[in-house]
Each structure stands twice: as structure tokens, then as C-alpha cells.
N, C-alpha and C positions, 0 to 999 in steps of 0.2 A: 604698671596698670594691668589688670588683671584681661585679656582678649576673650571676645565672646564671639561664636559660632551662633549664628541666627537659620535657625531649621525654617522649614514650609510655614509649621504650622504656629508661629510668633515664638517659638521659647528660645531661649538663648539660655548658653551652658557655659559654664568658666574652662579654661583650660587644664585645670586642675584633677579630673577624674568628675564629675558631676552630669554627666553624662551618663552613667553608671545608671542610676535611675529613671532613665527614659527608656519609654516601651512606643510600639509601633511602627519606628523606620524598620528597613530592612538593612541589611548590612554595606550594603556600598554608601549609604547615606549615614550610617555611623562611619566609615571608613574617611568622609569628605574632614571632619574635625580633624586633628592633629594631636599628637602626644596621648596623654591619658583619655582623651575624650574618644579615640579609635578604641582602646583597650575597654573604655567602661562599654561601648557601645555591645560589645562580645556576652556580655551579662546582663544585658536590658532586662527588664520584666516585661509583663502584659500590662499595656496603655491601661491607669485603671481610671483615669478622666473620660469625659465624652467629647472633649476638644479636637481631637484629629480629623481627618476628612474620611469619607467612604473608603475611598481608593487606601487612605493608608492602615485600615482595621482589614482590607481584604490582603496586602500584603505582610499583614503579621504573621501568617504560616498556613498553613496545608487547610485545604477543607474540610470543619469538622466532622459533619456526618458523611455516613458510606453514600449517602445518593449524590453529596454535594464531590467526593472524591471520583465518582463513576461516572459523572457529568465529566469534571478536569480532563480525566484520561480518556473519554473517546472524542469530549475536543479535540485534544493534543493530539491524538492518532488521525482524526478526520481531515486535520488542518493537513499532514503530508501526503494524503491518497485518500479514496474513496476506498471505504470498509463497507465487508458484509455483516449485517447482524450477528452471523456466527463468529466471524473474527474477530470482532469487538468480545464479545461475548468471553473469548477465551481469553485475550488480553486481561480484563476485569477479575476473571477466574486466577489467574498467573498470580495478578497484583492482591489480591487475599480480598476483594470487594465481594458481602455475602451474596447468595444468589439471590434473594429477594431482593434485594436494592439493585442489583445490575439488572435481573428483568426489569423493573418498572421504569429503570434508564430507559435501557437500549426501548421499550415499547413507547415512552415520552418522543424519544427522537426519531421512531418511525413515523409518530402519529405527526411531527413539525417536517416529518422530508427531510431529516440528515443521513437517516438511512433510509437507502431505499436500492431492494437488491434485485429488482428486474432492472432500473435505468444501471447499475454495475452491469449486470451480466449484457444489456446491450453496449456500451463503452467497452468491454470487457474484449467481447469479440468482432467488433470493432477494430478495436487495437491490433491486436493478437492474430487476428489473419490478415490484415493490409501491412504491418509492421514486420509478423516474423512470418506469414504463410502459413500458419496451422491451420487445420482442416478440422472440422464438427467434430469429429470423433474424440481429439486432443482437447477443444475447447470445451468439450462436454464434461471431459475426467476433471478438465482445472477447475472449472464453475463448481462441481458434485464438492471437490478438495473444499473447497471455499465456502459450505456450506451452501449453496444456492440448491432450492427444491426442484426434483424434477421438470417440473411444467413450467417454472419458469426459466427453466434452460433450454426446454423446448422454443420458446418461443423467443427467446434472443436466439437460438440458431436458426430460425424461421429466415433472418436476413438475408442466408446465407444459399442460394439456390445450388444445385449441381452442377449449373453450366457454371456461374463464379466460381466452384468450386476448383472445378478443371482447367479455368483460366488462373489459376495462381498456381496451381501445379505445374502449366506448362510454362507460366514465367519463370518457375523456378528451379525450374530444368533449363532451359534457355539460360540462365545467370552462369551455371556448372557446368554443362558440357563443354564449354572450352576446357575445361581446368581435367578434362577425362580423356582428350585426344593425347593417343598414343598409347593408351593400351589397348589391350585386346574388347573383345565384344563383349564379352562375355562378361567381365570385368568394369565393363562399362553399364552395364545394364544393371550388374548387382549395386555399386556405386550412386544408382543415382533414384535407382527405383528404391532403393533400403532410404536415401533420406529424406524421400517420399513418405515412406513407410512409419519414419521416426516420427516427421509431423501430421501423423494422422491420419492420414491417406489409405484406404483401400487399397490390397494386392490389385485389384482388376484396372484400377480407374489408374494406381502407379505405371503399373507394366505398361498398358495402352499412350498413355502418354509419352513415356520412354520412349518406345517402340517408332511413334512417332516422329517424336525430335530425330533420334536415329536413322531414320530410312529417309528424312528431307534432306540427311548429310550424306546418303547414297548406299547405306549399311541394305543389305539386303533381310528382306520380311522374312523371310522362307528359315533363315539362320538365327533368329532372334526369341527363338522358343525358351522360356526360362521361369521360374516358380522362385516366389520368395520366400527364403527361410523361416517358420512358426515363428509367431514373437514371444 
């Protein structure tokens, strides 16, 4: 007696290859038949009944038009992290989607709130100075990199006062200086005020902090006179 494979949507197919001619599943649900009904499923055509369900005409393959592919792909991207306009943007550009159908994307999903690049650039720096310590200065180049416009990097670093500023600096001098006893002064100052300096920091506001932690460990003021290399 001949076995029949009964699909979603009522058809049933022999085992025989007859399978061959069904359009619609996507391939692990041709793959669920056995013998020939795996191999016809490899060759399906396009459903040309109206019998299937939604769901199964939307996984017959990629989205036709370029707006309905430009939606897919800054899903897909938005679903792992928060994108800015300009990142999407260039994603879309990579993936060959023309520029008019990725503007009217990317401005559809400003206008719903999936992008939206002030609430990033406050997340942003956020993150990025309680997390790794960077200072205005740093978070301002990564925002600019990110496409985020001036004024609104201004004001996500609005959060961010001088004095908070100087307290993550000297926390993070405090985290180092143990790992700097035993060399010299001199050596010590360049070490910790340079990786000040890498995340962002002012020579004035680096040095003075240094200078600080240093002379509450008994280093003398008078000897601590030192200028950071141009970056």
C-alpha cells in the first residue's frame, strides 16, 4: 500500500516522487517526507492554488520588492542592538537595496520609533562611560562615527557634568595604581595619566587627578611636574 505524508495544509503525497509538485513549504518541511518526497520537495514550484495559509506564501522566499527586503534587513539588524539611521542606512546600501526605497524605510521607521538616534546616543553614553569610563571627548568621536548629528550628541553628553566626569577618572586611577607600584615616578604618571588620555580625558583634568592619587600614597607634589605626549 502506497504511504501518505499528510502536510498543514490537508494534501497528502505518495511516496513515490509526487511531492515534486508542491510549492509553498519551505525546505525542512519537504525534508519531514522520506525517499523521493525529500528529493521532489528540492524542485517544488510556486503554490499556484490559493489553498495554503498566510504564513506559508510568506515563507516561499525573500521579499519581493526592495521596500519589503529593506523592512526584512533593518528588522534583522534592530532585533541585535539599537541602530542609528546612518548604520542602517549603510547596511541597506552594502546589501544592493536602491536609495529610494531605503529612504522611505529607514524615514517609515523613524516616524514608528525603531529608530530613533537621540534615545541611542543617550543609551549610548550611558553605557560607554559607566561600563568602560570614557570621557565626552571619546563618546563624542563614537556618536559623530555613528552618524549621530552634532546637537544631538550635544545633548546626550549634557548627562554628563565635569565633576561625574573627574569622578570616573579618579575611579579609574584607583582600579591601576596598584598594578604601577614599583616603578619609578615618572613612569608612573606617564602610565596612568596616557590611559586617561586614551579614553578621552584632558591632559589638565588627567595630570591633576594622577597627581592626586599619587601624593595621598606620599609621592611628593613638588616632584610630579610632567606634560603629556601630543596625540
Amino acid at each position: 500500500m502506497t504511504r501518505r505524508t499528510e502536510w498543514p495544509d490537508g494534501h497528502g503525497y505518495g511516496h513515490g516522487g509526487g511531492a515534486g509538485h508542491d510549492g509553498g513549504r519551505d525546505g525542512d518541511e519537504g525534508r519531514a517526507g522520506s525517499g523521493g518526497a525529500a528529493g521532489g520537495a528540492e524542485n517544488r514550484g510556486q503554490r499556484k492554488d490559493g489553498g495554503g495559509s498566510s504564513s506559508s506564501r510568506a515563507e516561499a522566499g525573500p521579499p519581493r520588492t526592495p521596500e519589503e527586503q529593506a523592512r526584512a534587513i533593518c528588522l534583522r539588524l534592530l532585533t541585535g542592538s539599537a541602530r542609528t539611521r546612518k548604520q542602517l542606512g549603510e547596511a541597506l546600501h552594502q546589501r544592493g537595496i536602491p536609495e529610494e526605497a531605503a529612504q522611505e524605510v529607514l524615514s517609515r521607521f523613524e516616524e514608528v520609533g525603531l529608530i530613533d538616534d537621540a534615545k541611542f546616543a543617550d543609551a549610548w553614553v550611558e553605557s560607554r562611560h559607566h561600563g568602560r569610563g570614557l570621557a565626552r571627548r571619546a563618546l563624542a568621536r563614537e556618536l559623530r562615527t555613528k552618524g549621530v548629528d552634532p546637537a544631538t550628541v550635544d545633548t546626550a553628553l549634557g548627562q554628563l557634568d565635569s565633576e561625574q566626569e573627574e569622578r570616573t577618572a579618579r575611579e579609574l586611577v584607583d582600579r591601576k595604581l596598584r598594578t604601577t607600584r614599583g616603578l619609578d615616578r615618572e613612569k608612573r604618571i606617564r602610565r596612568l595619566a596616557g590611559m586617561l588620555a586614551r579614553k578621552g580625558y584632558a591632559e589638565g583634568l588627567a595630570l591633576r587627578v594622577v597627581r592626586q592619587a599619587l601624593e595621598e600614597e606620599g609621592e611628593d607634589p613638588e616632584l610630579m611636574e610632567y606634560h603629556l605626549p601630543e596625540a
